[in-house]
C-alpha positions as CSV (number, residue, x, y, z in Angstrom):
1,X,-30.9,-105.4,23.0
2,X,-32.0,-108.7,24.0
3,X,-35.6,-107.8,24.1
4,X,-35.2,-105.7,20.8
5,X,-33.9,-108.5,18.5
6,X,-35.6,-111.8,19.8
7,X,-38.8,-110.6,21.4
8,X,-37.7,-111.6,25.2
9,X,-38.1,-109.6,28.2
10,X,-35.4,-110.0,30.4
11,X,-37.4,-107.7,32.6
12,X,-40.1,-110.4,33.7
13,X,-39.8,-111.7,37.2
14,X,-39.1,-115.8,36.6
15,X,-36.2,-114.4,34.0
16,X,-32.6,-113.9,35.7
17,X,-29.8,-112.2,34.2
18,X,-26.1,-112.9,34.7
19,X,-23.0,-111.1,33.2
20,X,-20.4,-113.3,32.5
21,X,-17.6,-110.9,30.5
22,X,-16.5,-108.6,28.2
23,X,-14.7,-109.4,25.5
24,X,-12.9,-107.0,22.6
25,X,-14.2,-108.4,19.1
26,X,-13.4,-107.7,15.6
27,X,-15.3,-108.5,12.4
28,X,-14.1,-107.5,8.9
29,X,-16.2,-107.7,5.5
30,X,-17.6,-106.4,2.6
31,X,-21.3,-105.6,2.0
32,X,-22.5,-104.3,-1.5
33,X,-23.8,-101.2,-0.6
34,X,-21.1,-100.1,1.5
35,X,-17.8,-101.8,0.5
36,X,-15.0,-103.0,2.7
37,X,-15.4,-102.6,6.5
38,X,-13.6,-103.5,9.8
39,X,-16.2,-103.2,13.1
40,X,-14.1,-103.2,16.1
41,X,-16.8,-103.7,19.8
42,X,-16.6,-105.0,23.0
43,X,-19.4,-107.6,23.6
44,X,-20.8,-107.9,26.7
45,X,-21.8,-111.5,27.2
46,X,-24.8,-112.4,29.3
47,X,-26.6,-115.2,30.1
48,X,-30.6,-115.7,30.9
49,X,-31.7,-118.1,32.8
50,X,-35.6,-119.2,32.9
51,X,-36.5,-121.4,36.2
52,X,-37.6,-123.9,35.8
53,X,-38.5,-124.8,32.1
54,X,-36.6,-125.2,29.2
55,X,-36.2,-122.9,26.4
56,X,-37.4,-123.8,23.2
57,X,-37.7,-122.4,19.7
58,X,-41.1,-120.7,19.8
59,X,-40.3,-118.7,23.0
60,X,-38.5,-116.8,20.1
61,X,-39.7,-114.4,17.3
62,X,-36.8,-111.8,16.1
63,X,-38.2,-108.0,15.6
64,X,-35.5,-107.2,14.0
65,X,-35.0,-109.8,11.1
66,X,-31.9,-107.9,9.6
67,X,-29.8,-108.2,12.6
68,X,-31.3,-112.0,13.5
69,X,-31.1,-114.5,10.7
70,X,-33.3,-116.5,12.5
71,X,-33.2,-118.6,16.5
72,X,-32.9,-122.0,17.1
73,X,-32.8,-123.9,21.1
74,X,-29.9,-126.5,20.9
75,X,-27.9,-127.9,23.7
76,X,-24.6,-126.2,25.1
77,X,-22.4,-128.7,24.0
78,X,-23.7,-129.0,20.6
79,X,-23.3,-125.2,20.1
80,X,-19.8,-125.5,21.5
81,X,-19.0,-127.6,18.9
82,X,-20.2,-125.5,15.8
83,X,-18.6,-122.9,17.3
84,X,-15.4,-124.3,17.4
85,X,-15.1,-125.7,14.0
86,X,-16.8,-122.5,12.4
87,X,-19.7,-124.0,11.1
88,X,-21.1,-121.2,8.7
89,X,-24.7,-121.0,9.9
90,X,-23.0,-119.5,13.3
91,X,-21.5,-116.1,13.4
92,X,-18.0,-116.5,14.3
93,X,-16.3,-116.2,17.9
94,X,-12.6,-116.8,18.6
95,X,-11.1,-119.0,20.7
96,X,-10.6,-116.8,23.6
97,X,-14.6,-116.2,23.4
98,X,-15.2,-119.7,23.4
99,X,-13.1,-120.5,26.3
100,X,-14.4,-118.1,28.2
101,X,-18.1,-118.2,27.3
102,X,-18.2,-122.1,27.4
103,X,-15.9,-122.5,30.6
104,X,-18.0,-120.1,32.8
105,X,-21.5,-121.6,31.2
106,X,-20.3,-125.3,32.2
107,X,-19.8,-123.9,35.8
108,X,-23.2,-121.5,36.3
109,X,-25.2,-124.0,37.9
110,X,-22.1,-125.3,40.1
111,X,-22.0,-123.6,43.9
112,X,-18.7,-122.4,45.1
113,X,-16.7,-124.5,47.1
């Protein structure tokens, strides 16, 4: 999925791949074509990590421009924040996704005690 929809291959050797949690999500809407419509997943959220470098936009191109309105590289903390007060230019994410996501990512890089 990740390699389908923003062009990364997760599959290269300096990439490492972490699941961090599952989480049941809902979504309801309306679309012209196909009316009212409630899409009830689990999302399984990962997180890739790239050794030494920095991410930025241009390691990016979406294949799939209908399911990716488009990438952007921004710190943790400032996603955190648009998250949280639903800034429209982010698909939402509850609370408990938030907690989660955010609490785990602020303690990847941290070695067990």
């Amino acid at each position: 999925e990740i390699e389908e929809e923003l062009s990364v291959d997760i599959s290269h050797e300096n990439y490492r791949l972490e699941r961090l949690f599952t989480i049941a999500a809902e979504a309801k809407g309306k679309t012209p074509t196909h009316g009212a419509y409630v899409c009830r997943e689990f999302q399984d959220i990962y997180l890739v990590r790239v050794p030494g470098r920095h991410l930025v936009d241009h390691d990016y191109k979406p294949l799939c421009e209908a399911e990716v309105a488009g990438f952007e590289a921004m710190p943790a903390n400032i996603v955190e924040q648009k998250l949280r007060v639903g800034d429209p230019a982010f698909v939402a994410r509850s609370k408990v996704y938030c907690d989660g996501f955010f609490s785990l990512l602020k303690n990847a890089g941290k070695k067990p005690s």
